[in-house]
C-alpha positions as a Markdown table, in Angstrom:
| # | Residue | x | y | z |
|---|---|---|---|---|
| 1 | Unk | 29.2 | 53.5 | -76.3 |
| 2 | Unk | 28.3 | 49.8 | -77.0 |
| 3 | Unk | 28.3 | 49.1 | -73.1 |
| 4 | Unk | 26.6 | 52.0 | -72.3 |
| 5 | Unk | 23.3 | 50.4 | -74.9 |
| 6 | Unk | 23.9 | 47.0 | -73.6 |
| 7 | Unk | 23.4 | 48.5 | -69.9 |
| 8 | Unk | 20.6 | 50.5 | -71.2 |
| 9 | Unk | 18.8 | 47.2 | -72.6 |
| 10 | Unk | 19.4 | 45.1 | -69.7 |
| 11 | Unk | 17.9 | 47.8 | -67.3 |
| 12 | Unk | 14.8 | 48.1 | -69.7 |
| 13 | Unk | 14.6 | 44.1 | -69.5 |
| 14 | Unk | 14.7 | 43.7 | -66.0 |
| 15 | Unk | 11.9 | 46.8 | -65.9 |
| 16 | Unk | 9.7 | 44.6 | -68.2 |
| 17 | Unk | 10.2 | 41.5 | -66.2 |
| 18 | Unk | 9.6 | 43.1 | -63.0 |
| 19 | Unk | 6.0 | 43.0 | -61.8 |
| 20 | Unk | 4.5 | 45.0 | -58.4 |
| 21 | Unk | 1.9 | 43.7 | -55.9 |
| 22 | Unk | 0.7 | 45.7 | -53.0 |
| 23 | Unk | -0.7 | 44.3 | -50.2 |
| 24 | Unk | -3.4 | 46.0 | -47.8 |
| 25 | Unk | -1.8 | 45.1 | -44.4 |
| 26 | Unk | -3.2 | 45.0 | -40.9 |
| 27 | Unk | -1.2 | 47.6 | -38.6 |
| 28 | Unk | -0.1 | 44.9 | -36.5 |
| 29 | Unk | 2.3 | 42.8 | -38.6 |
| 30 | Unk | 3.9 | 45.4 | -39.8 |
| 31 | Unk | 6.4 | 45.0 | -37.6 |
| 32 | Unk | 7.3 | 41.6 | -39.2 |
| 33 | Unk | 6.6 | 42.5 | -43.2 |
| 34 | Unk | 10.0 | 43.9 | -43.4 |
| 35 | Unk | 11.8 | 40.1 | -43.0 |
| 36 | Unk | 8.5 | 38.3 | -44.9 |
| 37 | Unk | 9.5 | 40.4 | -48.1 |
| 38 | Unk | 13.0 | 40.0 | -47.7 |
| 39 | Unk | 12.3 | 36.6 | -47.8 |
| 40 | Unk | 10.4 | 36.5 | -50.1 |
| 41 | Unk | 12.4 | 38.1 | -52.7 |
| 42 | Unk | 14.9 | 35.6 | -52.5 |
| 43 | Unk | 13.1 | 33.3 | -54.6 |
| 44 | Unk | 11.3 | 36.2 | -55.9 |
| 45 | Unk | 13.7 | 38.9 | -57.0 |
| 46 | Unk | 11.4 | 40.4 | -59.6 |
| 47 | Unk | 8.6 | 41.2 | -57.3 |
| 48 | Unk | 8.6 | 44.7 | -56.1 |
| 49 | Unk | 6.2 | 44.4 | -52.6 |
| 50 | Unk | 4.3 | 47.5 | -51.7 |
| 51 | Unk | 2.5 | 47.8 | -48.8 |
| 52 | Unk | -0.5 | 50.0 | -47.2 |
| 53 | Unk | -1.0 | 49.6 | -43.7 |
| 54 | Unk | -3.8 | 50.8 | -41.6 |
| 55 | Unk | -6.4 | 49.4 | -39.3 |
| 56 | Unk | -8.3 | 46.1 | -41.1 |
| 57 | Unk | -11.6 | 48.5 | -40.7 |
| 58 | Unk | -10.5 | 50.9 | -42.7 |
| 59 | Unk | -8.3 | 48.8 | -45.3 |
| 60 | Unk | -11.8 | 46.4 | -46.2 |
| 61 | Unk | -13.8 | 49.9 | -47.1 |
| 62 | Unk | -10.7 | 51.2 | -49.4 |
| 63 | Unk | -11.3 | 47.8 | -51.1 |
| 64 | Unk | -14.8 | 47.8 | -51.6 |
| 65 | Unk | -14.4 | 51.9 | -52.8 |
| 66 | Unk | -12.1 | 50.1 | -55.7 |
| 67 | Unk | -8.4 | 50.5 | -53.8 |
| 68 | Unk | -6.0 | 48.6 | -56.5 |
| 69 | Unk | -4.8 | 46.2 | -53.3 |
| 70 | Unk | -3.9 | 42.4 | -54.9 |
| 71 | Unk | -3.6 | 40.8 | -51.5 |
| 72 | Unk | -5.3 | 41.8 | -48.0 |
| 73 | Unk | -3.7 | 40.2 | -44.5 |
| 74 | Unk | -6.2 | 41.0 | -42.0 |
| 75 | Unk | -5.9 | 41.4 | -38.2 |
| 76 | Unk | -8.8 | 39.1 | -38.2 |
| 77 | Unk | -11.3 | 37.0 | -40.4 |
| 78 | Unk | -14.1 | 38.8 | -40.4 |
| 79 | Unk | -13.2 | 41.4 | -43.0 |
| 80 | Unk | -11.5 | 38.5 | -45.5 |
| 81 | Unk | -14.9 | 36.8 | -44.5 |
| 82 | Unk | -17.2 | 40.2 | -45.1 |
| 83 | Unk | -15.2 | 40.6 | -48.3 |
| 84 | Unk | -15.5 | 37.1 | -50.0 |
| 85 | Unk | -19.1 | 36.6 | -49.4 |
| 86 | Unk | -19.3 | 39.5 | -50.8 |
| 87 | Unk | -17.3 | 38.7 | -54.4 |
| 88 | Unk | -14.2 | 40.8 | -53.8 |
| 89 | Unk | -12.1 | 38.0 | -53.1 |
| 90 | Unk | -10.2 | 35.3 | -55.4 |
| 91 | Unk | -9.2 | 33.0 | -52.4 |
| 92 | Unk | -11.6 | 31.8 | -49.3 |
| 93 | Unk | -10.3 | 33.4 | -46.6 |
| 94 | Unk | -7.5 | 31.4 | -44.5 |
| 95 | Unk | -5.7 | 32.1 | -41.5 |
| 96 | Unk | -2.3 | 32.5 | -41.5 |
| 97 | Unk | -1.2 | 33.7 | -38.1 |
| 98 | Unk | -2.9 | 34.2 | -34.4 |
| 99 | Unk | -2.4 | 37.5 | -32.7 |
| 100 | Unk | -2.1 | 38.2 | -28.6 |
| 101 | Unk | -2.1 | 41.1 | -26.7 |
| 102 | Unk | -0.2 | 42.2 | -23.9 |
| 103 | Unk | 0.1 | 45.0 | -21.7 |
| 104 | Unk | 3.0 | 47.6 | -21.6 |
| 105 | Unk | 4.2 | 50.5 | -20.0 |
| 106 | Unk | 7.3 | 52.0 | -21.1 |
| 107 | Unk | 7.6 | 52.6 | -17.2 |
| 108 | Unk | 8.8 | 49.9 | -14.8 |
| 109 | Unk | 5.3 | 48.1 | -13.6 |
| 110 | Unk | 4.4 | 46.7 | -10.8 |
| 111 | Unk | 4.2 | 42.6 | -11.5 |
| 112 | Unk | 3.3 | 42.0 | -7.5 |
| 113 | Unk | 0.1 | 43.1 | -8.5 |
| 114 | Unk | -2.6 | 41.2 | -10.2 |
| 115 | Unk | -4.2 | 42.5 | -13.4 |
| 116 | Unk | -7.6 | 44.1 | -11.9 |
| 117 | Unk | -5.3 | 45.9 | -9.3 |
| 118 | Unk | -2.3 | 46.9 | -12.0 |
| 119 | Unk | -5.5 | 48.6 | -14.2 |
| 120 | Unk | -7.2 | 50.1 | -11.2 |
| 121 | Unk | -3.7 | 51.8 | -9.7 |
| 122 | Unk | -4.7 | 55.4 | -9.2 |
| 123 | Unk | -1.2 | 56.3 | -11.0 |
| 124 | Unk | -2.5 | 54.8 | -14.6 |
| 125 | Unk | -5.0 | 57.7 | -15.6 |
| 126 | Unk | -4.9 | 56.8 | -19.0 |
| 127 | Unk | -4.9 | 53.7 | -20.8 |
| 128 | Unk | -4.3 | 53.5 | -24.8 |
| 129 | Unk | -6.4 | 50.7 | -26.3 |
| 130 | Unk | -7.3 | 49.9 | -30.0 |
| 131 | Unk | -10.6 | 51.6 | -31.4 |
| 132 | Unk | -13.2 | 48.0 | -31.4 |
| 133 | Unk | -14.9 | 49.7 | -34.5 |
| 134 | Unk | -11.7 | 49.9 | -36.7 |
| 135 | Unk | -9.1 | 47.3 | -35.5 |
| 136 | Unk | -9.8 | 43.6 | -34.5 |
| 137 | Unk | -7.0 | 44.3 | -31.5 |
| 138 | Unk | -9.4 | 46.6 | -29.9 |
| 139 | Unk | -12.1 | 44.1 | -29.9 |
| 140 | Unk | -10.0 | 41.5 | -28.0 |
| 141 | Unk | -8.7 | 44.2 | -25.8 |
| 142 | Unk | -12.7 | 44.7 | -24.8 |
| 143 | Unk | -13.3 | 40.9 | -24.8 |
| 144 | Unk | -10.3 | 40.4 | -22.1 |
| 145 | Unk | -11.1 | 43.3 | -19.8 |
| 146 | Unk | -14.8 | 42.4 | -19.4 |
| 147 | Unk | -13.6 | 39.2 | -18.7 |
| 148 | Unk | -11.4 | 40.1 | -16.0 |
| 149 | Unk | -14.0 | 41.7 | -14.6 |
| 150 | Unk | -12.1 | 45.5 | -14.5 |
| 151 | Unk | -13.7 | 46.7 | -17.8 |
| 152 | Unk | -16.4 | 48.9 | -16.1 |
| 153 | Unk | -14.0 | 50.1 | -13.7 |
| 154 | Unk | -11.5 | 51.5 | -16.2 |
| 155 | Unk | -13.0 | 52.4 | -19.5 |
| 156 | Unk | -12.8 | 56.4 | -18.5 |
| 157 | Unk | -9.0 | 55.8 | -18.5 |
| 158 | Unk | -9.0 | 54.5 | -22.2 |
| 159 | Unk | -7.6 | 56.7 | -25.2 |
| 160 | Unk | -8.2 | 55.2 | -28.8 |
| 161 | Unk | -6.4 | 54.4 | -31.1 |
| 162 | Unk | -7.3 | 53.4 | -34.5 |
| 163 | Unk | -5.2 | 51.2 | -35.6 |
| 164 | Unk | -3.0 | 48.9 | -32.9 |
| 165 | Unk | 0.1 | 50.6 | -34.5 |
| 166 | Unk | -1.6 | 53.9 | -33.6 |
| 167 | Unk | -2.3 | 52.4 | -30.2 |
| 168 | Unk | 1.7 | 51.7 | -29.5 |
| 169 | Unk | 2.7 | 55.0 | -30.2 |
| 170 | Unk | 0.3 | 56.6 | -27.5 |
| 171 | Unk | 1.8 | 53.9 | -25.1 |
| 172 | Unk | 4.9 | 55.0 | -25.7 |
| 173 | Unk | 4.8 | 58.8 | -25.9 |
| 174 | Unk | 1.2 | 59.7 | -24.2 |
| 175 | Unk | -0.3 | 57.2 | -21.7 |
| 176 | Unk | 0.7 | 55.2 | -18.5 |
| 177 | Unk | -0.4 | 52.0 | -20.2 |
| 178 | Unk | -1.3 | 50.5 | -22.9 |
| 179 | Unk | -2.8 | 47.2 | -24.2 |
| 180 | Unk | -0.9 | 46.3 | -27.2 |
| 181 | Unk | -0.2 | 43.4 | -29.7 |
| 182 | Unk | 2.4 | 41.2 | -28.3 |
| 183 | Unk | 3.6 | 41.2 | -31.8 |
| 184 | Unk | 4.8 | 44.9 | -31.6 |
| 185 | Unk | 7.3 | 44.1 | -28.6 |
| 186 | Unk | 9.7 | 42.3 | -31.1 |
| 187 | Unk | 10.2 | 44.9 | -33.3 |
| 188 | Unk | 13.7 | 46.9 | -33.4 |
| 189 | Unk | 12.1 | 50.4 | -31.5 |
| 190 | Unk | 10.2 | 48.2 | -29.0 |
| 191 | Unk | 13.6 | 45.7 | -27.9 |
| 192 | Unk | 14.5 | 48.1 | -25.3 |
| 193 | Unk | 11.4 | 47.2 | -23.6 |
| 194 | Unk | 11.6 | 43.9 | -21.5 |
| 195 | Unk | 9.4 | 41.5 | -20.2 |
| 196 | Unk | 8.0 | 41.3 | -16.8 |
| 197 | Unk | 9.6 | 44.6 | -16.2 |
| 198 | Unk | 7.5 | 46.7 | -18.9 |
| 199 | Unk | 5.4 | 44.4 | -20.8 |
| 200 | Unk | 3.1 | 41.2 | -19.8 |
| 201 | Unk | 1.3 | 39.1 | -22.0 |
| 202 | Unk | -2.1 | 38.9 | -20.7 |
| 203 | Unk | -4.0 | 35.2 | -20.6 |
| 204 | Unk | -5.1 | 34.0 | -23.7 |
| 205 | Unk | -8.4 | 32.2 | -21.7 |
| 206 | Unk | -9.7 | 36.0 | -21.2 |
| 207 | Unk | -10.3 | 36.6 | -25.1 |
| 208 | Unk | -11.1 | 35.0 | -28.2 |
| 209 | Unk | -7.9 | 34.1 | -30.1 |
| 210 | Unk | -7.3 | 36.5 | -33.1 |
| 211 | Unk | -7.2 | 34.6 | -35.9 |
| 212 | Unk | -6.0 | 37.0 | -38.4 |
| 213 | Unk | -6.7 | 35.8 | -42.3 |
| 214 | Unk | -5.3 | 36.6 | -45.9 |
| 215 | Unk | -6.8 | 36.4 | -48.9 |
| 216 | Unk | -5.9 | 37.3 | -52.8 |
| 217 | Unk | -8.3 | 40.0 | -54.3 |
| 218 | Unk | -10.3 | 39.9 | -57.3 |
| 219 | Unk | -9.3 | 42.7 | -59.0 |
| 220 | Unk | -5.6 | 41.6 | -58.9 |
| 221 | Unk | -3.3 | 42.3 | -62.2 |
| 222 | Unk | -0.2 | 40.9 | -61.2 |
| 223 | Unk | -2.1 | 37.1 | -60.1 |
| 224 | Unk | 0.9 | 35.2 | -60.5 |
| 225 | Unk | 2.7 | 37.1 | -58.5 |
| 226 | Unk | 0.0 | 37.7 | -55.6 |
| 227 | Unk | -0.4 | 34.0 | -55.8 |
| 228 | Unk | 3.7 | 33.4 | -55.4 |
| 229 | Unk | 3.3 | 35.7 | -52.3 |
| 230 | Unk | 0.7 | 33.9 | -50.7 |
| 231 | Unk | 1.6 | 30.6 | -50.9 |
| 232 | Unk | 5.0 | 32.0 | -49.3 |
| 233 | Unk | 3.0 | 33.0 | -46.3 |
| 234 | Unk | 2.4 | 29.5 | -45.5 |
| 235 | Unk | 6.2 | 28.3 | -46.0 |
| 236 | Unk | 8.0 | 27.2 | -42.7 |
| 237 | Unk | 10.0 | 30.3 | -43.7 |
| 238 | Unk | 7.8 | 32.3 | -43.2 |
| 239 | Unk | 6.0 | 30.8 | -40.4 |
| 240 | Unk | 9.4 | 31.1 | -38.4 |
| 241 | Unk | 9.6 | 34.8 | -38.9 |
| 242 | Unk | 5.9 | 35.1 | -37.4 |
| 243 | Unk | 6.5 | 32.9 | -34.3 |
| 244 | Unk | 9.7 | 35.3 | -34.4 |
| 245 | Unk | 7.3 | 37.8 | -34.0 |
| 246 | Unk | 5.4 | 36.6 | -31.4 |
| 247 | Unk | 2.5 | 35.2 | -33.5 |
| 248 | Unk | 1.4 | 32.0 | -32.7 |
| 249 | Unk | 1.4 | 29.3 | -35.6 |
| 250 | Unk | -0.6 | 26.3 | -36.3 |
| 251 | Unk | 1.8 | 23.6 | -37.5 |
């Protein structure tokens, strides 16, 4: 009977030390927030993580309707940005990765071919690319492809996604092709996928690097916690598990 209280009280002392964040996260490191929390929690085992993830579009209006979100990591800065002049955020906005795209096929493609050629190949009738209005993915998709010169050409082929996550699975399971975030191919359901076989990266001198930036909300509860989280993000810890990802990281 005595151990059964003293397990009793120790589970309702570890229930009052334990504190929750949740963080409103861009669709495309989702693939890597699994790991970041893991590690995380090893220095901070009282900190439950949750996490909503959607396209950075949609995620910044869900925190200006009053969303209870204590951190935000954006596919890019301009929401962080939007948000902070505007007096939602505790932190200026910082980056804390750089996001590239590539494009996939869960079909065998045809690398002989350059990229105008590849896009324009009467057998790719339909391309899955990220919505410009909702995700920042979408935007650099656009950027690339007018820059190649073969956006005119293609954009009937294009299906929209809204967030880049959405984008994947329509690679996958609807379209020919798809341009994705290079990110995605290192997660454990896209590791069947190889290189130069399914997946290119596409040249980073056809689009604006995506700089995507975090920042700590004002209407955090938990703001030692959120703090503890973000200053994790810029630990050579966790900047090994993004360039594990396939971010790029500023050293």
């Amino acid at each position: 009977m005595i151990n059964k209280i003293f397990i009793v009280l120790i589970l309702l002392v570890l229930n009052i030390n334990a504190k929750e964040i949740t963080i409103a996260l861009a669709a495309n490191v989702s693939y890597a927030i699994k790991d970041l929390i893991k590690e995380f929690n090893i220095q901070n085992p009282n900190t439950k993580v949750n996490v909503i993830i959607g396209s950075s579009g949609k995620l910044t209006a869900q925190i200006t309707h009053g969303a209870p979100y204590d951190l935000f990591l954006s596919a890019n800065m301009k929401y962080p940005n939007d948000l902070y002049k505007n007096n939602y955020s505790k932190t200026i906005p910082k980056v804390y990765a750089k996001g590239s795209l590539a494009y996939f096929s869960t079909k065998k493609l045809d690398f002989a071919k350059s990229l105008n050629d590849l896009l324009e190949d009467k057998n790719i009738k339909q391309i899955a690319i990220a919505n410009p209005k909702t995700a920042p993915y979408g935007i650099a998709s656009f950027e690339a492809l007018k820059n190649a010169k073969v956006f005119n050409k293609i954009k009937s082929k294009f299906v929209y996604g809204e967030s880049i996550s959405q984008t994947i699975m329509y690679s996958v399971s609807a379209t020919d092709m798809g341009i994705i975030a290079k990110s995605s191919l290192f997660s454990e359901n896209m590791s069947q996928y190889i290189e130069n076989i399914n997946w290119k990266e596409i040249d980073a001198k056809l689009y604006t690097p995506i700089k995507q930036g975090i920042i700590i909300l004002k209407r955090t509860k938990n703001k030692d916690e959120a703090q503890a989280f973000y200053d994790f993000i810029f630990t050579k810890n966790a900047k090994d598990i993004f360039t594990k990802y396939g971010y790029l990281i500023d050293e």
